[in-house]
C-alpha positions as CSV (number, residue, x, y, z in Angstrom):
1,X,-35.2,77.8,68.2
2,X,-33.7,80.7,66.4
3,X,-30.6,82.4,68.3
4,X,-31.0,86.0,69.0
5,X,-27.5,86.7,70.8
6,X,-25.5,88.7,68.9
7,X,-21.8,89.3,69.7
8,X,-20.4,92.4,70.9
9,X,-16.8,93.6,71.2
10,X,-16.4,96.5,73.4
11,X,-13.3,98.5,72.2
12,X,-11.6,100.8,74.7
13,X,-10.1,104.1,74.7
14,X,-10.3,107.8,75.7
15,X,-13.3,110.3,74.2
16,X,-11.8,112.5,72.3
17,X,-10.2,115.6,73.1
18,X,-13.3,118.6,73.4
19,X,-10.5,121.2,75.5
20,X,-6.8,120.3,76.4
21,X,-8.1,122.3,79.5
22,X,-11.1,119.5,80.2
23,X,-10.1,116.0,82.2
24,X,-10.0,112.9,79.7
25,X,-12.9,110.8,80.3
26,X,-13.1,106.9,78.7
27,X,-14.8,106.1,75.5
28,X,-16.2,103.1,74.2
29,X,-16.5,101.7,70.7
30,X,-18.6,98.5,70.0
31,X,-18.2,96.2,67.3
32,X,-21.6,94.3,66.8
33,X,-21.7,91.3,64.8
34,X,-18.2,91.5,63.6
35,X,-19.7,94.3,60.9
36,X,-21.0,96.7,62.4
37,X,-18.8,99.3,64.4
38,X,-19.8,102.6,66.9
39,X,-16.9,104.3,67.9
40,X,-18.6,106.5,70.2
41,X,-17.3,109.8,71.2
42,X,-13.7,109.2,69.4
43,X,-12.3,108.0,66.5
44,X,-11.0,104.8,67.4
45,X,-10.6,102.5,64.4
46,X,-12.2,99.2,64.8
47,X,-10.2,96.3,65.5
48,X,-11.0,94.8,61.7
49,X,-12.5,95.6,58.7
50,X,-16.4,96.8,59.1
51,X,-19.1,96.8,56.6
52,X,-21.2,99.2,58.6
53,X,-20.0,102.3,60.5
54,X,-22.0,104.4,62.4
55,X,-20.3,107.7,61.6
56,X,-19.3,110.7,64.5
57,X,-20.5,113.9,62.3
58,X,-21.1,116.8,64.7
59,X,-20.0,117.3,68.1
60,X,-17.8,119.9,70.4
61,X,-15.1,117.4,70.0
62,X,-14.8,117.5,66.2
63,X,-15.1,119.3,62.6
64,X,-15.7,117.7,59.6
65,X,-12.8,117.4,58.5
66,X,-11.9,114.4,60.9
67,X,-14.7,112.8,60.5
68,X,-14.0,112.5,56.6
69,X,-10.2,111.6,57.2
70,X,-12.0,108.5,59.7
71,X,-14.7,107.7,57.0
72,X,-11.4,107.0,54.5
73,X,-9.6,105.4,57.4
74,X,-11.8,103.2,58.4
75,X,-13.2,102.0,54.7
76,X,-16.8,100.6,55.6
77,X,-19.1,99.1,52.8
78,X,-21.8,101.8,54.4
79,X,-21.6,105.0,56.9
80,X,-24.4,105.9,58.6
81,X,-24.0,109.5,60.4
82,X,-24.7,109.7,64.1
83,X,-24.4,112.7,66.6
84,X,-25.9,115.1,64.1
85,X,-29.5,115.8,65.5
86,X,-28.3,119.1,67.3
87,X,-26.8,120.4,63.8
88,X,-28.9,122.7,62.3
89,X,-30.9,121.1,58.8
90,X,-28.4,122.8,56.2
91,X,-25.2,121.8,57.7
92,X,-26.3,117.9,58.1
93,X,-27.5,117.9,54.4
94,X,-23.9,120.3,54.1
95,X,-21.9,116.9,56.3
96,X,-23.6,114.0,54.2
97,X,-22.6,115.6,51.0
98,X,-19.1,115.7,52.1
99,X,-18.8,112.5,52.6
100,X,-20.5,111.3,50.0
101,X,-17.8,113.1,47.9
102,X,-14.8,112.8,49.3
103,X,-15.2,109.3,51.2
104,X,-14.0,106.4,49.8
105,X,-15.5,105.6,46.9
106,X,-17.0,102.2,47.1
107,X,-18.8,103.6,50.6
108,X,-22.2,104.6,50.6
109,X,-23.6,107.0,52.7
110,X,-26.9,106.0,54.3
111,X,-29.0,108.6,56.1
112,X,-31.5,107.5,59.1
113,X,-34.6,109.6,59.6
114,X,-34.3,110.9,63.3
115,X,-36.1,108.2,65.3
116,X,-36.9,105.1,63.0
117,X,-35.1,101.9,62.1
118,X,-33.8,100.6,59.2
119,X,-32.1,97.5,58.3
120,X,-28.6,98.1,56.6
C-alpha cells in the first residue's frame, strides 16, 4: 500500500508588519516534505535549506524589494510567486521579471496559471 502522509513542519512567527499602528497578529510558515516551504504572510526563513519556495510577491505588507532580498535569502532550487492575483497583469509579469534577474542565480522562477496544478 503506497503512503500518502506527507510531513509537515509548521513554523511560527508574527505576519508581517502592514501598519506600526495595526495589532500584530501570528503567521504561519509550513515546511512540506522537508522541500518545500510557504512562509505565509512574513518572511520567515525556513528552518533548512528548500528546494521549493512559494514566494510572497504582492501584498499591503510588502514591496518588491523584500521579497527579492528573501528570494536571495532563502536560496531555493525553484520560486513559485504566491499572493499576486490582486496585482494588476503588468506589474506580476513587472515582479517575475525581477526576480528572475536579480534572484540567485541557480533559482528558477516558475509561474502557476491562476487556479491549476502543477508538479514542481
Amino acid at each position: 500500500m503506497l503512503s500518502t502522509e506527507v510531513p509537515v513542519q509548521v513554523v511560527a512567527g508574527d505576519h508581517a508588519v502592514i501598519h506600526p499602528q495595526l495589532p500584530c497578529v501570528h503567521n504561519n510558515g509550513y515546511l512540506v516534505d522537508q522541500r518545500l516551504f510557504h512562509p505565509g504572510d512574513a518572511f520567515v526563513l525556513p528552518p533548512q535549506q528548500v528546494d521549493v519556495l512559494l514566494l510572497p510577491t504582492g501584498g499591503p505588507w510588502m514591496k518588491v524589494s523584500e521579497a527579492i532580498d528573501y528570494l536571495r535569502a532563502v536560496a531555493p532550487r525553484t520560486a513559485i510567486p504566491i499572493h499576486q492575483a490582486g496585482l494588476a497583469a503588468v506589474h506580476q509579469q513587472l515582479h517575475q521579471q525581477l526576480f528572475s534577474n536579480l534572484g540567485p542565480q541557480e533559482c528558477s522562477v516558475q509561474v502557476l496559471d491562476h487556479g491549476t496544478a502543477t508538479a514542481v
